[in-house]
C-alpha positions in Angstrom: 25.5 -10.8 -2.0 22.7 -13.1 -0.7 19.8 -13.3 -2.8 16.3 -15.2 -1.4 14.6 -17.1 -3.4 11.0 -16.3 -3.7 8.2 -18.9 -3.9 6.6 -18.8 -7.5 3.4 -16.3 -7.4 4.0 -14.0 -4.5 4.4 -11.0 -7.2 2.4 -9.6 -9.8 2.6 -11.1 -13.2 4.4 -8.3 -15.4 2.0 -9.1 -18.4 -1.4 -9.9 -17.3 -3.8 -9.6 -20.0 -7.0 -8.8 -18.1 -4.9 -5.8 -16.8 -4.9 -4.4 -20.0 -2.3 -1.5 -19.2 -0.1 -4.3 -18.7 0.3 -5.9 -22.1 1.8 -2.3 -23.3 3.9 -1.3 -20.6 5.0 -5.1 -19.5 8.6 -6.4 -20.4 8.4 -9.2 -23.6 12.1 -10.4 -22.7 13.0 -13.0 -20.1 14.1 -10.5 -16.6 18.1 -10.6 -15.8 19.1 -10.3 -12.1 21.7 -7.7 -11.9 24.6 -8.2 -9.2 25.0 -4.4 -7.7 26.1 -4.8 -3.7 26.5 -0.9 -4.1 23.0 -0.3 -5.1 21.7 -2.9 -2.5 23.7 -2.1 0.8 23.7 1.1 1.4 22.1 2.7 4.0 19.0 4.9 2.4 19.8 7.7 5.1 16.9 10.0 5.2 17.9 11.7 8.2 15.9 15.1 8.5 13.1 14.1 6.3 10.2 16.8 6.6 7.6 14.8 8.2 5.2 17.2 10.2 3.7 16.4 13.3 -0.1 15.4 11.8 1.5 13.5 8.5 -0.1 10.4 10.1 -3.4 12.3 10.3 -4.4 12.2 6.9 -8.0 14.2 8.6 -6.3 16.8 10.0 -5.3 18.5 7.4 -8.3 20.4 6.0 -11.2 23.1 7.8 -13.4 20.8 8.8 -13.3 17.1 9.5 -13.4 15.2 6.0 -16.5 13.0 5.0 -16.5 9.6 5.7 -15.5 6.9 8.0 -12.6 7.7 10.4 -10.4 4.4 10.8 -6.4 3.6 12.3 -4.2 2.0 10.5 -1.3 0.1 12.0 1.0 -2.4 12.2 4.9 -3.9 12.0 7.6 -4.0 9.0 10.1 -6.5 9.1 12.5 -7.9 7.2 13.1 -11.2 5.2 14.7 -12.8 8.8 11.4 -11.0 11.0 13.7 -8.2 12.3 12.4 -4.7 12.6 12.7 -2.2 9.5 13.5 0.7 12.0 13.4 4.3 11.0 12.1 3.8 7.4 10.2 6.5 5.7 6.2 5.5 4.5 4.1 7.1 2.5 0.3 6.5 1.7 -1.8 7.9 -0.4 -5.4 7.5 -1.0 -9.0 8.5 -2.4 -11.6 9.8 -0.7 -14.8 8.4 0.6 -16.5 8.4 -2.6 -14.0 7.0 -4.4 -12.2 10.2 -6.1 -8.8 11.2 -5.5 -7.7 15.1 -5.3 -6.1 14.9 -8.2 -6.2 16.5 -11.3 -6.3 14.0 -13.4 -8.7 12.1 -11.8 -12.4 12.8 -13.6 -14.1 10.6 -12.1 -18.1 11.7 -11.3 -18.0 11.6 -7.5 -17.5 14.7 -5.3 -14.0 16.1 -4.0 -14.0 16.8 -0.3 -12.2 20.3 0.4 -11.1 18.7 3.5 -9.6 15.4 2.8 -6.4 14.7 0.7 -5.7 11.5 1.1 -1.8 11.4 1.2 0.7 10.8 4.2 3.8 9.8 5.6 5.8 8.9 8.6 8.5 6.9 9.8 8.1 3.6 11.8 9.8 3.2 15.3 12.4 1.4 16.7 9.9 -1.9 17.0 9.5 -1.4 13.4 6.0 0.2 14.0 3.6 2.4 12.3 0.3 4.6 12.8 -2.0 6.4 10.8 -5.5 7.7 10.8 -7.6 8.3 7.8 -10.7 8.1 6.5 -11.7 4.8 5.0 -11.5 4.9 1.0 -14.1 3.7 -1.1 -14.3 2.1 -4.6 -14.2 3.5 -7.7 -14.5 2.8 -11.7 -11.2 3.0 -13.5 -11.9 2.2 -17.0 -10.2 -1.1 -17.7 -13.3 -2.7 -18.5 -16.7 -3.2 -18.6 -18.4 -2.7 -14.9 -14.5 -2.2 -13.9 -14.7 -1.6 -10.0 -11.8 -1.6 -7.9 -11.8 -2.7 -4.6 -11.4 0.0 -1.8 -7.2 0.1 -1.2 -4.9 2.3 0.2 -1.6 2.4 -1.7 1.8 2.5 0.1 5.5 2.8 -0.7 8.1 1.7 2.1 11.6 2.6 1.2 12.9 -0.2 3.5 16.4 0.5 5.0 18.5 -0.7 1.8 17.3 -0.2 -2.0 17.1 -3.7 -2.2 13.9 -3.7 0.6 11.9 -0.9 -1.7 8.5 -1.9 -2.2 5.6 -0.3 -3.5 2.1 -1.8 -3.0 -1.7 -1.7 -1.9 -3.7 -2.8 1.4 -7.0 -3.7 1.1 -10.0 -4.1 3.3 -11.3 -7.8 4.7 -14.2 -9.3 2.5 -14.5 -7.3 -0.2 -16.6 -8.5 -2.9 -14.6 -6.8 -5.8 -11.9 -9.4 -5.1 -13.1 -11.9 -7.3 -13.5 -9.3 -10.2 -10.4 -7.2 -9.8 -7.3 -7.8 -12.6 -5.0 -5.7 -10.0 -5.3 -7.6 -7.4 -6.2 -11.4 -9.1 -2.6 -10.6 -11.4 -0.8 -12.6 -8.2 -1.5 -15.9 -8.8 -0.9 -17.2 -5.2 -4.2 -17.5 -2.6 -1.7 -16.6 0.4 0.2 -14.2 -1.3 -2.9 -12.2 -2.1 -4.0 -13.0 1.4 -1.0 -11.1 2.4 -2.5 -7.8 0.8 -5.7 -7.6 3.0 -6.2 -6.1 6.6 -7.4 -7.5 9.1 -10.2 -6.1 11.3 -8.7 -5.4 15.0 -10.7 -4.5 18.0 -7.4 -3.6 19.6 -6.3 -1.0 17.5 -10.1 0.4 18.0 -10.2 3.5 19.2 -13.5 4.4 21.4 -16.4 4.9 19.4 -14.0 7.3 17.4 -12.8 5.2 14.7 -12.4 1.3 13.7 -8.7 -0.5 13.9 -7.0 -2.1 11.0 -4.1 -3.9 11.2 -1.7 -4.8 8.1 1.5 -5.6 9.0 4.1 -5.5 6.0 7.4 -7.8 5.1 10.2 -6.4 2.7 11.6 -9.4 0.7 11.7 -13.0 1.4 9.2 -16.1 0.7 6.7 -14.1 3.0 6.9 -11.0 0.9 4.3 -8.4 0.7 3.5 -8.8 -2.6 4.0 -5.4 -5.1 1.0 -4.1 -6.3 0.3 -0.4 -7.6 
């Protein structure tokens, strides 16, 4: 088994005291690298996965169009080498406009909208492609501490084509000015690795005067990793 070394500072660090949650649920001991080829190299195999024909329309799924501001999401995966991650199952998932997600558990004191529930999934092509539209998120308090804002993100989880390419993380929008003050996304140390985590406004993937592009292209493992982030 081949394992690529990754520069120092492209993840998350696993205790990062201003991300309070961290400290308690963040391993104390020194992490051990565990030799499994079987766990690594197999195929994932999701053959007849129930994915839907609007999946990638996260605004087509209530009455009414949802509130907000309709963008497109798109972009390439690719492995450690630059090749295509073909035929890999993503899922996204999302709050709304006003920063609340339809979720039960979420309280926070902005409106639900009946017709936006912010989660999707697809599968990308045979370039390695993706597409989605959605409804551009907004930001919301989440209690870490004081004035704790985060920055407007869409989450995603890419199941790669082995285990070992599984990644779970965040895309977030050019310029935002909760950067700076976020403990999420400042926990990876590295400028370019945080870099790695932001869209980029594309006129290309503009549609019309329908909806704004965004392109956010996504590498599983490898010194140009998309960093994890939840």
């Amino acid at each position: 088994m081949k394992f690529e070394p990754i520069a120092r500072g492209t993840y998350p660090s696993l205790v990062y005291p201003p991300y309070k949650s961290t400290v308690k649920r963040g391993p104390q001991q020194p992490l051990l690298r565990v030799n499994a080829p079987a766990a690594t190299e197999t195929p994932l195999g999701f053959g007849a996965a129930p994915i839907q024909p609007q999946d990638n329309d996260l605004t087509a799924h209530g009455r009414a169009a949802p509130l907000g501001e309709k963008i497109v999401v798109s972009g390439r995966v690719v492995d450690e080498d630059g090749q295509p991650v073909r035929d890999s199952l993503v899922e996204v998932w999302q709050c709304n406009s006003a920063g609340r997600y339809f979720h039960h558990k979420d309280q926070h004191d902005a409106p639900l909208d009946p017709n936006f529930f912010g989660f999707g999934k697809f599968f990308t092509d045979r370039d390695g492609r993706y597409r989605f539209v959605t409804i551009k998120p907004g930001p919301y308090p989440w209690g870490n501490h004081h004035k704790a804002w985060r920055p407007a993100h869409i989450h995603f989880s890419l199941f790669g084509n082995v285990l070992a390419q599984r990644l779970v993380t965040q895309m977030y929008f050019p310029n935002d000015p909760l950067f700076e003050f976020d403990p999420i996304y400042q926990s990876i140390p590295d400028a370019a690795a945080r870099e790695r985590l932001r869209a980029r406004f594309s006129m290309d993937e503009t549609v019309g005067d329908q909806m704004l592009g965004y392109a956010f292209d996504i590498v599983l493992r490898g010194r140009g990793a998309t960093p994890f982030g939840l």
